[in-house]
C-alpha positions as CSV (number, residue, x, y, z in Angstrom):
1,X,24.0,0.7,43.2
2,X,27.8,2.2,42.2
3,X,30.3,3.1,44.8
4,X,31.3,6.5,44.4
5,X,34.4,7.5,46.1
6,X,34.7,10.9,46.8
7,X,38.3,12.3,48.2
8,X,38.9,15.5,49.9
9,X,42.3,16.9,49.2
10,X,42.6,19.9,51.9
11,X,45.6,22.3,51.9
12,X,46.8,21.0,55.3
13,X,46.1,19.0,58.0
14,X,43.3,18.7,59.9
15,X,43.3,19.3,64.1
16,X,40.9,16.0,63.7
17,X,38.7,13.8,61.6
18,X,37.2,15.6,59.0
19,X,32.8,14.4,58.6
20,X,30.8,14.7,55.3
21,X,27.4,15.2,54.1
22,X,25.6,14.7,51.0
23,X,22.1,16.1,50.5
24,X,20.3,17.0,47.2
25,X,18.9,14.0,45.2
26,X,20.9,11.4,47.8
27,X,21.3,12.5,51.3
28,X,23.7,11.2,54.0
29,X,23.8,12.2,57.5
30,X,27.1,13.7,59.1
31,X,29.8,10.7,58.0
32,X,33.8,10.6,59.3
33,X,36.0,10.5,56.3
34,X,38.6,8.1,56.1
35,X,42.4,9.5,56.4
36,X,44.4,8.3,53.2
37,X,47.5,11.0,54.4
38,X,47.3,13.9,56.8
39,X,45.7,16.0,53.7
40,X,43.6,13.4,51.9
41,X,40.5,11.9,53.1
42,X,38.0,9.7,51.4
43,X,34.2,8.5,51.6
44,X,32.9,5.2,49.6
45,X,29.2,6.5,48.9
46,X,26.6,4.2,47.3
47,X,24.3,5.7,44.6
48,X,20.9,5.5,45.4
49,X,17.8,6.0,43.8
50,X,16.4,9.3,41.8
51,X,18.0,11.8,39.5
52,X,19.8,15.0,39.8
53,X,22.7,16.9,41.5
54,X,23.8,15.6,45.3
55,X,25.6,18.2,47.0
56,X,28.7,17.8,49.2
57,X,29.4,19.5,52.3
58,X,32.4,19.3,54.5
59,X,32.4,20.2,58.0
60,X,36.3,20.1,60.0
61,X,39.0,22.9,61.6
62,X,43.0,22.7,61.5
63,X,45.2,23.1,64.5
64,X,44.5,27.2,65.1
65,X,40.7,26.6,64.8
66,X,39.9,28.0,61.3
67,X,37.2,25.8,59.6
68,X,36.9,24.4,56.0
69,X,35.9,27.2,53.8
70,X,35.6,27.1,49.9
71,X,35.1,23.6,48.4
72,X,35.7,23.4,44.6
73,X,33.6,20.1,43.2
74,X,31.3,20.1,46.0
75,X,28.6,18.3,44.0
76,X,27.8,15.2,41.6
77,X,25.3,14.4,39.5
78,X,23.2,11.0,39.8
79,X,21.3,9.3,36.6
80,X,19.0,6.7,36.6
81,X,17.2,7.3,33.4
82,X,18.0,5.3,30.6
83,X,17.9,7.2,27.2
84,X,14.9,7.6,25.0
85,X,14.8,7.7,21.4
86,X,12.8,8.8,18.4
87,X,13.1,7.2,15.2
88,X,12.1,8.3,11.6
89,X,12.3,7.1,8.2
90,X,12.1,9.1,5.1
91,X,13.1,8.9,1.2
92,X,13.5,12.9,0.4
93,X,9.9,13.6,1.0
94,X,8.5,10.4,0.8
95,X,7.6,8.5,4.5
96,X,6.9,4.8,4.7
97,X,5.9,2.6,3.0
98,X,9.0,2.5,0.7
99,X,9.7,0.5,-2.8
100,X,13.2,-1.4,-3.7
101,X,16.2,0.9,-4.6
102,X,15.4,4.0,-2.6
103,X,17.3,5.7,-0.8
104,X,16.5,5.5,2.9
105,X,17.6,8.1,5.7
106,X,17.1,6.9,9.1
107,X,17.2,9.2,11.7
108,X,17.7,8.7,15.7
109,X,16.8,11.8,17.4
110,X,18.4,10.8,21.4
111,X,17.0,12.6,24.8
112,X,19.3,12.2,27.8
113,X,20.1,14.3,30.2
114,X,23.8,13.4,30.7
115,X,25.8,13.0,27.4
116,X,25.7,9.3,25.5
117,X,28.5,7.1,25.5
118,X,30.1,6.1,22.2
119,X,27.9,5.6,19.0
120,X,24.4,4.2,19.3
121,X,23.3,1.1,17.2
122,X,20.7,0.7,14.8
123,X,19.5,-2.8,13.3
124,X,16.7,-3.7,10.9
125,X,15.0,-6.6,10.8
126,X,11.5,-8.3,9.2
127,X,11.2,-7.8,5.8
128,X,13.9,-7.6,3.8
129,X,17.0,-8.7,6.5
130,X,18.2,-5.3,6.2
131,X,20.5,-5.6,8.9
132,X,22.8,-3.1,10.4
133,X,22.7,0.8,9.6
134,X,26.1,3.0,10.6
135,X,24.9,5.9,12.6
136,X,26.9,9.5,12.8
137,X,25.7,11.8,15.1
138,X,24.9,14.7,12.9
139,X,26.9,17.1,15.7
140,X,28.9,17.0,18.3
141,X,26.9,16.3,21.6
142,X,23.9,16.8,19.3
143,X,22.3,13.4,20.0
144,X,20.8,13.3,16.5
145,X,22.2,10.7,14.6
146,X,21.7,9.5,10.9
147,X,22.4,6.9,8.6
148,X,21.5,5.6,5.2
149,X,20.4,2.3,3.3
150,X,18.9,1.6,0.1
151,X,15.4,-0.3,0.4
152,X,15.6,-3.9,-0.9
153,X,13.0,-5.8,-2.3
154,X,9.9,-7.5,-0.2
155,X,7.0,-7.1,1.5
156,X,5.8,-6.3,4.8
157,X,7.0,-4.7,8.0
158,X,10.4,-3.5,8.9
159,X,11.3,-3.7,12.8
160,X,13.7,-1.8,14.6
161,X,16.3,-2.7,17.5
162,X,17.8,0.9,18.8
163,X,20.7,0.7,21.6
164,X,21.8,3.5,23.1
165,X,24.4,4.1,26.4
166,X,24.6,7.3,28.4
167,X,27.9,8.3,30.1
168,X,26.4,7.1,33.7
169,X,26.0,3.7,32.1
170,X,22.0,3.6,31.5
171,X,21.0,1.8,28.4
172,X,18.1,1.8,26.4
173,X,17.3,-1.5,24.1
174,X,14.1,0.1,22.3
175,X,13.3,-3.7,19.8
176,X,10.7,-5.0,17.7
177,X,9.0,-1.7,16.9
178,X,8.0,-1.2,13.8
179,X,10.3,0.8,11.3
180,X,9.1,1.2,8.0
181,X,6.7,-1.0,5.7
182,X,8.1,-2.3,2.5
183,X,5.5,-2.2,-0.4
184,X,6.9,-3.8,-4.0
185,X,3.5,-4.6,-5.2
186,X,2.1,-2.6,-7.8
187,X,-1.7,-2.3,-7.5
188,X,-3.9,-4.7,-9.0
189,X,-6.0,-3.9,-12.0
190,X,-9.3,-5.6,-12.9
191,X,-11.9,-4.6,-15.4
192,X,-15.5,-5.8,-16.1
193,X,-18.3,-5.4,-18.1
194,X,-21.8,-5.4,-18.3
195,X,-24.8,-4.8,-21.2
196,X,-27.5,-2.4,-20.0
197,X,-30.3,-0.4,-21.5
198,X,-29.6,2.9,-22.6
199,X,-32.3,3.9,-20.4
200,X,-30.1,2.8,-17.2
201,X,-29.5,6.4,-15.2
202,X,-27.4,4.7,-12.9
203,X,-24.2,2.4,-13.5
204,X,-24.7,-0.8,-12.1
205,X,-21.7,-1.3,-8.8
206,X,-22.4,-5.0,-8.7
207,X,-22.7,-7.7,-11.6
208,X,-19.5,-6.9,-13.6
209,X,-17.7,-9.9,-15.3
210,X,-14.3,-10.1,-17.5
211,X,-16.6,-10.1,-21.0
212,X,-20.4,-10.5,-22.2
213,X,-21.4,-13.4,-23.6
214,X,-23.1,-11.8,-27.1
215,X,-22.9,-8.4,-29.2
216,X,-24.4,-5.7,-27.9
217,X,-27.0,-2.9,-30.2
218,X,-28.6,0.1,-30.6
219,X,-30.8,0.8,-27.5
220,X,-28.0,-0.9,-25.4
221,X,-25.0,0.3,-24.1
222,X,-22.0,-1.4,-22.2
223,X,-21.2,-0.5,-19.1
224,X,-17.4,-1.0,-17.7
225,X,-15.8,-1.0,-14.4
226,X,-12.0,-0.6,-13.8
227,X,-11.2,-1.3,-10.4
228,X,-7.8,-1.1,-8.5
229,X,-6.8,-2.9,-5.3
230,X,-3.4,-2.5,-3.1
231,X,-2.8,-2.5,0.3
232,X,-2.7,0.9,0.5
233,X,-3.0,4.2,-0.7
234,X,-4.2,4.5,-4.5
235,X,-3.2,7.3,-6.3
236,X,-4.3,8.4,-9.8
237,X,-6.9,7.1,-12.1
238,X,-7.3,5.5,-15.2
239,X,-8.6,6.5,-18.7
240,X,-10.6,4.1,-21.5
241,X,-11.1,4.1,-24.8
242,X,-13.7,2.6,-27.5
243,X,-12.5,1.9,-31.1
244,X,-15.7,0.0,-33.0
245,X,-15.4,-1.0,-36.5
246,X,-15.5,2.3,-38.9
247,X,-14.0,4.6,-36.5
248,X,-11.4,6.7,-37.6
249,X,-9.8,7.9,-34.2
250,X,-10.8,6.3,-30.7
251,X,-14.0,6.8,-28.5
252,X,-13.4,8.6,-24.8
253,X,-15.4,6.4,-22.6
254,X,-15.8,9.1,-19.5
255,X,-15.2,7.5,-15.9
256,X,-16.0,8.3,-13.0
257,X,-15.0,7.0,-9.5
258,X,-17.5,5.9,-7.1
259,X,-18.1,3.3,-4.4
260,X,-15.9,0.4,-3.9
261,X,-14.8,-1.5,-1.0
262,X,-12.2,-1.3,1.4
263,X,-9.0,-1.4,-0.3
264,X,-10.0,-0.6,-3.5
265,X,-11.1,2.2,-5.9
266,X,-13.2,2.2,-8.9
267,X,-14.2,3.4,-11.4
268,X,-17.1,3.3,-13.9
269,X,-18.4,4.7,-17.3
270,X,-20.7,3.6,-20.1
271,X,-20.4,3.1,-24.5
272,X,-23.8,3.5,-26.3
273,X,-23.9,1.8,-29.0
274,X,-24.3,4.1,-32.2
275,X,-27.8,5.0,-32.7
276,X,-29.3,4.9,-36.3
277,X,-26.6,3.1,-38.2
278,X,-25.6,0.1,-39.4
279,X,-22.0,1.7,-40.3
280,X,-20.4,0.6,-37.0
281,X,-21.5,-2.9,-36.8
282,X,-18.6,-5.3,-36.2
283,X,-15.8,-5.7,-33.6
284,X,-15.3,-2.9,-31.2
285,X,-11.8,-2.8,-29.1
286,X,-11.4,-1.6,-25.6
287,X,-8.2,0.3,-24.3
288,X,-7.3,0.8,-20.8
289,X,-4.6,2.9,-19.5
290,X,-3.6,3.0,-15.7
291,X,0.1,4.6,-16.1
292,X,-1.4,7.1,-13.8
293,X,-2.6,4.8,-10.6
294,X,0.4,4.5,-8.1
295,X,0.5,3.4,-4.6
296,X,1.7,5.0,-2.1
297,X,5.1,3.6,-2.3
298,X,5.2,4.8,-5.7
299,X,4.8,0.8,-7.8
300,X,3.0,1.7,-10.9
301,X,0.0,-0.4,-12.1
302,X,-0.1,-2.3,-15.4
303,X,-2.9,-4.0,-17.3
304,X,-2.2,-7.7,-17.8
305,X,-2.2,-8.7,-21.1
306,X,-4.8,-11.0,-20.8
307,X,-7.3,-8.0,-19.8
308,X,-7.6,-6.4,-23.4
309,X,-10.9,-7.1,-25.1
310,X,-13.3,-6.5,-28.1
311,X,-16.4,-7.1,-28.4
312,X,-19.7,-7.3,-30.9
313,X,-21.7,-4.3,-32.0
314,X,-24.6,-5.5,-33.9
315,X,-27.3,-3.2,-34.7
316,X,-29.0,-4.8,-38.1
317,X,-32.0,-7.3,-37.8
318,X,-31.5,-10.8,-39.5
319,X,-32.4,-11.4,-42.3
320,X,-34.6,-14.1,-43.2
321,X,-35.4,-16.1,-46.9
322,X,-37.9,-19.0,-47.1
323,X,-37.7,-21.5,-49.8
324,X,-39.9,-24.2,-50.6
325,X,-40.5,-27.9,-52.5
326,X,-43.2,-30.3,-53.0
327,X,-42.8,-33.3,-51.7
328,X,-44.6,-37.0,-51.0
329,X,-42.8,-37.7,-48.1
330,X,-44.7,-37.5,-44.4
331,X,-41.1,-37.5,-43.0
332,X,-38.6,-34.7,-41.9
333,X,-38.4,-31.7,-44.2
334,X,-35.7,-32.7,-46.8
335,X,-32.0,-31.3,-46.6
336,X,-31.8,-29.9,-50.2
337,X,-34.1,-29.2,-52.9
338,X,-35.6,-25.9,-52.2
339,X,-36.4,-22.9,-54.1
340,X,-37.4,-19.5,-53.2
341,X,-40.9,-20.1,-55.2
342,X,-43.4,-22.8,-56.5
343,X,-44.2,-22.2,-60.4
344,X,-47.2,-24.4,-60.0
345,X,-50.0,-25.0,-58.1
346,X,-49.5,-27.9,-55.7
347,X,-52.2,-31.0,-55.4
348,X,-54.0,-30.8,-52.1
349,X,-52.4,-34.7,-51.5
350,X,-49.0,-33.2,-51.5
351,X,-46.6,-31.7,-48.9
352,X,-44.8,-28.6,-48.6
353,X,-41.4,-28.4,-47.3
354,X,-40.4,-24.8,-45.8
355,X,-36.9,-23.9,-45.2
356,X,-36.6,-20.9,-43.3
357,X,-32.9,-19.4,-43.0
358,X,-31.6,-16.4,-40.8
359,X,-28.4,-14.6,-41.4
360,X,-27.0,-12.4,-38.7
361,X,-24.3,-9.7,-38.4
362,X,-21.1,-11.6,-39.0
363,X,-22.2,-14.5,-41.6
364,X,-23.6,-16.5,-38.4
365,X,-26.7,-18.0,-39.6
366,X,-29.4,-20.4,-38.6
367,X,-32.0,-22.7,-40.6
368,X,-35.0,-24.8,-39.8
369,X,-37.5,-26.9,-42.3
370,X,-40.8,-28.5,-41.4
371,X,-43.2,-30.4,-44.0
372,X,-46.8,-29.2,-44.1
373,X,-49.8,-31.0,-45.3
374,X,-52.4,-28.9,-47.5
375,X,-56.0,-29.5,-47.4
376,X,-58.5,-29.3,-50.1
377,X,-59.3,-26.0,-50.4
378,X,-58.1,-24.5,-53.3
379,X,-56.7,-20.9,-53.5
């Protein structure tokens, strides 16, 4: 669609009108030129469509008869093609996604094949309202340009808007792809438990909860779950340990990963309670540590500190005492009154009161009473 004016300047005049040609990627049929002076001539030639070189050819004689010979710029070059571009993101080695206060080097790698015009621009939008990025092309007439920004904070997707001229006026407005993610989420940590047998040859992957609801003893062990969720890539794993009540140094609790769903990792091991001892009965702490877990933008997981948690080990049976008193009344046991024997023997008219207590691990205790009628047997 540009007018292209092409002038022949010959070293002297012509005998009569000069015609051109063009053939190549536009062709035009024998044309007269139009006489500017005796030794200039000119042709207004449209651009069509297509790419590549258009060659020139003039055909004319002076007044002895001797034809045009050598023609210096006999050709031109026609570009349709807008430029296309290639875009990349990068921390040193890191690629996207990308955590606040790195250091981010864009790269815009340019393919034309005419030169560009000027300095392409680079904007970032989405997440984080980056804005602009100053380019420099690495070289000159390399058509790799680069510039850098520092990440902010967010989350989400980072878009790209890429303008780029070449020098026969093509542009390319490459917008709304997407960039780069932005990830400032650490992954999430959760951890559960759950009372099994010590028989259990397979961890349980379902029925975890945040604690269990009494102590746990020999011929039982608890089985834990840590599990860690993020959006994307989880790196790492965590460790556990076990400190009960007597220990001098803490317990390794052993985990191992296994299924989990999407999203997620996790990982699971088991504490047996002590066998064959009373020694360790009493509060028994639990100690998670995920320093390792990272995603893949690097944010570092953390255990809340409402995720710590102890609980009961209680391998001793209750004890139980039974006291006793006479008594007239066909009521309700009585509160108080009792002792652990009767020095005499009781009249078969009478009651017996029985107060049975239980005393568990901890001081927690229970107590019933019931009054019982003898008969008249004697014994």
């Amino acid at each position: 669609g540009e007018t292209v004016t092409i002038t022949a300047t010959l070293s002297e005049g012509l005998a009569a009108t000069p015609s051109i040609s063009l053939s190549g990627t536009n062709s035009v049929s024998s044309t007269a030129l139009t006489k500017v002076t005796d030794i200039v001539w000119t042709y207004d030639h449209v651009v069509g469509q297509g790419n590549g070189t258009t060659y020139v050819t003039l055909v004319g004689a002076d007044p002895a008869g001797n034809t045009i010979g050598t023609v210096t710029g006999g050709s031109f070059v026609v570009d349709n093609l807008a430029p296309t571009v290639a875009l990349a993101f990068v921390s040193g080695a890191q690629s996207s996604p990308f955590r606040a206060g790195l250091s981010i080097t864009a790269t815009a790698t340019v393919s034309d094949a005419n030169a560009i015009s000027g300095t392409p621009t680079l904007t970032l939008g989405g997440a984080g309202s980056i804005g602009a990025v100053t380019l420099t092309e690495t070289a000159a007439s390399s058509k790799v340009y680069r510039g850098t920004f520092v990440a902010p904070a967010g989350d989400g997707t980072v878009t790209s808007t890429f303008v780029a001229t070449d020098v026969a006026g093509n542009t390319l407005t490459q917008s709304g792809s997407t960039a780069f993610v932005l990830d400032n989420l650490a992954p999430s940590i959760t951890i559960g438990y759950q009372i099994i047998p010590d028989s259990t040859q397979t961890l349980p992957t379902t029925g975890y909860a945040s604690s269990v609801a009494r102590p746990i003893h020999d011929g039982e062990s608890l089985a834990i779950e840590v599990v860690a969720t993020d959006v994307g890539t989880i790196s790492g794993s965590p460790t556990l340990t076990v400190t009960a009540t007597g220990d001098t140094s803490p317990r390794t609790v052993t985990l191992v990963e296994g299924t989990a769903a999407s999203g997620t990792r996790a990982w699971r091991g088991s504490f047996d309670a002590p066998h064959g001892t009373r020694a360790y009965d009493g509060p028994a702490t639990v100690a998670l540590t995920v320093s390792g877990i990272t995603d893949a933008a690097g944010n570092a997981a953390s255990v809340a500190a409402g995720q710590s948690f102890a609980f009961i080990i209680d391998s001793t049976p209750p004890s139980v005492a039974i006291a006793y008193q006479v008594t007239d009344r066909s009521t309700a046991a009585p509160a108080t009154g009792y002792t652990a024997s009767l020095t005499s023997p009781v009249n078969g008219t009478k009651r017996i009161a029985l107060q049975l207590s239980v005393t568990e691990t901890g001081g927690s205790a229970g107590t019933d009473r019931k009054s019982t009628r003898l008969n008249s047997s004697h014994g």
